[in-house]
N, C-alpha and C positions, 0 to 999 in steps of 0.2 A: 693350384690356385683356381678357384669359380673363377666367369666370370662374373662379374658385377655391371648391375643396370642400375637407372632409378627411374620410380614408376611417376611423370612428372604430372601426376594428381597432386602429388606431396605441395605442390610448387602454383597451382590454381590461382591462390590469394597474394602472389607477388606478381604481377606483371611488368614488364610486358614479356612476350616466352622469349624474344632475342635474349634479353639478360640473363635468362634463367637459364638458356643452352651454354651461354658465353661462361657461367658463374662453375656450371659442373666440369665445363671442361676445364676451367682454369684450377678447379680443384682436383681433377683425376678420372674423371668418369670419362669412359670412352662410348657407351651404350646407355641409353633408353628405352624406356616405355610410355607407348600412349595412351591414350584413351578416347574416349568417342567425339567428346566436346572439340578438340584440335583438329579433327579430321573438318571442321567447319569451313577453316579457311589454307586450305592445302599449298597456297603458294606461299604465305607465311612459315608453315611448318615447314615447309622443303628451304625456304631461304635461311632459316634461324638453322637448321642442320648442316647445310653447306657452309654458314658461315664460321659455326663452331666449331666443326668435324665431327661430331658425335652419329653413331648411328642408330637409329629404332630398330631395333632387332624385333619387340614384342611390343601387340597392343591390348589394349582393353575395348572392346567392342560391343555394346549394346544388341542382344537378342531381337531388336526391333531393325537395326542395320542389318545384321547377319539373313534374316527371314525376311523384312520387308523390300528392303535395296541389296540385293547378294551381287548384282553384278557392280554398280558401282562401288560397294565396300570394296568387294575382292579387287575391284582394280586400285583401290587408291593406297592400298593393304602393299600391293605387289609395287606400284608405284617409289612407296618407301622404303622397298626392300625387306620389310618384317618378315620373318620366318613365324614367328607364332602367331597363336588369335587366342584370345581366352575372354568366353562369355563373363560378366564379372560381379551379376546380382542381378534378382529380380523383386521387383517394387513388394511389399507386404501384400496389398489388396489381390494378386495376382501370383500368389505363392500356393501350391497344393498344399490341401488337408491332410492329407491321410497317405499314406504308404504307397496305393496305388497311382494316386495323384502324382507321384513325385517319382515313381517307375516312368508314367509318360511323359513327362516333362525329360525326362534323359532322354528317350527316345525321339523326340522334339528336337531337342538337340542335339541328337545324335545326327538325326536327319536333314537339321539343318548345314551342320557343319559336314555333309559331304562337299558341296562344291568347294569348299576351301583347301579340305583333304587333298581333293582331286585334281587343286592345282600345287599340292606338294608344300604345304602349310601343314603345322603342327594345328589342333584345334582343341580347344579342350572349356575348364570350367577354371575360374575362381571365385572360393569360398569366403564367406562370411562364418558366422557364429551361430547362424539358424540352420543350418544343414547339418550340424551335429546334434543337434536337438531331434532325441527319440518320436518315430511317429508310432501312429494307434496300433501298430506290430509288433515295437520294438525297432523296426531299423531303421535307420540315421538316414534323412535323405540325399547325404553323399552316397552316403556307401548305394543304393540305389539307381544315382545320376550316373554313378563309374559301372554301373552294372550292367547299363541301359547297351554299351557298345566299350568293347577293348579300344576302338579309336578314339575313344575320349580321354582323353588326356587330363590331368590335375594340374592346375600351379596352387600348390599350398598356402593358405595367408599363415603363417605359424602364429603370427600373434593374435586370428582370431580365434583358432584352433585351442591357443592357451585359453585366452576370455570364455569359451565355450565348456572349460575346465576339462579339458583333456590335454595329455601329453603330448607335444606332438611330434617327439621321437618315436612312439609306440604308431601315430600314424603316416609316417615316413614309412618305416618299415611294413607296414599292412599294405602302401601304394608304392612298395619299391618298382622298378621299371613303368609305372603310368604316371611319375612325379615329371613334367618337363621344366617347370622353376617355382621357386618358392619367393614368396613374400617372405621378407627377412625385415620383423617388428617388431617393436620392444613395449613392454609394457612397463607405467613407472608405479616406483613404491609406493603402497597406499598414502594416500594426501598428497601426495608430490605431484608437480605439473597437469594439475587442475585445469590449469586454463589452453589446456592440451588435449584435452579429453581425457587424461589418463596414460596417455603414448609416451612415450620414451625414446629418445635417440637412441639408435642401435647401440649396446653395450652402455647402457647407463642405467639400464633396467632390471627386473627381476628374471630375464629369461636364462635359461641354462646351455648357454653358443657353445660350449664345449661337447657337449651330450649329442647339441642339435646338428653339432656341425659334423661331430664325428659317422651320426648318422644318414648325415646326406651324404657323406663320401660314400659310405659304406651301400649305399644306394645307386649311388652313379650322378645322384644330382649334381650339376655343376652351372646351374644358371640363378645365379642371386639376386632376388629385384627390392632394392631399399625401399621401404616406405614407411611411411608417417602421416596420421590422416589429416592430423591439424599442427603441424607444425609453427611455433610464434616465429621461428629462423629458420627459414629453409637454408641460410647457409652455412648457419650453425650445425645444423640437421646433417646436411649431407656431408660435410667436411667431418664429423664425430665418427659419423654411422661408418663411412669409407675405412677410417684409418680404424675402427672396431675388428671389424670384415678381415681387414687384410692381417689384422692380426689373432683371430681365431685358429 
């Protein structure tokens, strides 16, 4: 069995985060993920943790935290006990053109993320749907970001992986041993959950968990982080998505 997180982006638009810590523990979730925004007010996040029991294993960290303030992330990073870091987008205006562009931006981030390495953190990327989008060479500027250093690690979004019209059993298998956890998200039937953006609760969607799942085994992956980017119930959301998961 993965384990299972939830990345509490999902969860943004329900406040306040005590409830939303207290809500996934009472539904099953033992682990989390953060993101940049919560590291704002760290005695909050540490209190609504403690009071749940839930842990942040993995966070999501802004490229401007990682390079601009490295010492204070990495401390607050260690603070919470996260074993992972994963960069998690970069704005359009600020995106490379061309093939080259996006060779040095891995390098970028390859080099950013030594000090995190080096304090014994996993560091890596997470994707969107425009990194699989061909540049003026031909290659995908994932495949380039992973090329940039073996230390860079992947957490897969599968569901934008699908959106971006690729398989993403075919790229499971292409990043087997640099996968360290995957976004595990669903996409809904055409016309369906509209007012979702199109996102699905895990297992309510068109993706194919038996192929996907077989493949992450078959890979080593074992770290599952739920997500949904606009969720109308996040407690509908993560109570579906959970009991999906555990039966894949």
């Amino acid at each position: 069995m993965p384990r299972i997180s939830y990345q509490l982006y999902c969860s943004r638009n329900f406040p306040p985060l005590a409830d939303t810590l207290h809500m996934l523990a009472d539904t099953g979730y033992t682990e989390v993920e953060g993101y940049g925004g919560l590291f704002d007010d760290m005695d909050a996040l540490h209190a609504g943790l403690d009071a749940s029991g839930l842990r942040m294993t993995s966070a999501h960290v802004g490229l401007d935290m990682v390079e601009d303030d490295t010492v204070a992330t990495l401390a607050k990073i260690k603070a919470l006990g996260c074993a992972k870091v994963f960069v998690p987008y970069v704005m359009p205006d600020a995106r490379p053109t061309d093939a080259a562009g996006w060779a040095a931006f891995g390098a970028r981030l390859a080099a950013a993320g030594k000090p995190f390495r080096d304090a014994g953190l996993t560091f890596g990327w997470h994707n969107h749907d425009f990194e699989l989008v061909a540049t003026d060479t031909g290659a995908r500027p994932l495949d380039l970001i992973a090329a940039a250093s073996e230390d860079l690690m992947l957490e897969l979004d599968l569901g934008w992986v699908h959106r971006a019209g690729h398989d993403p059993v075919e790229w499971i298998k292409t990043y087997a041993g640099r996968v360290s956890a995957v976004h595990v998200k669903d996409i809904a039937r055409p016309g369906e959950c509209t007012d979702e953006d199109g996102w699905a609760d895990v297992g309510q969607g068109i993706m194919d968990w038996a192929a996907i799942h077989a493949a992450l085994l078959a890979a080593g992956v074992d770290h599952y982080v739920v997500e949904h980017d606009n969720p109308s119930d996040h407690l509908r959301f993560a109570r579906r998505s959970l009991a999906a998961i555990k039966d894949f």
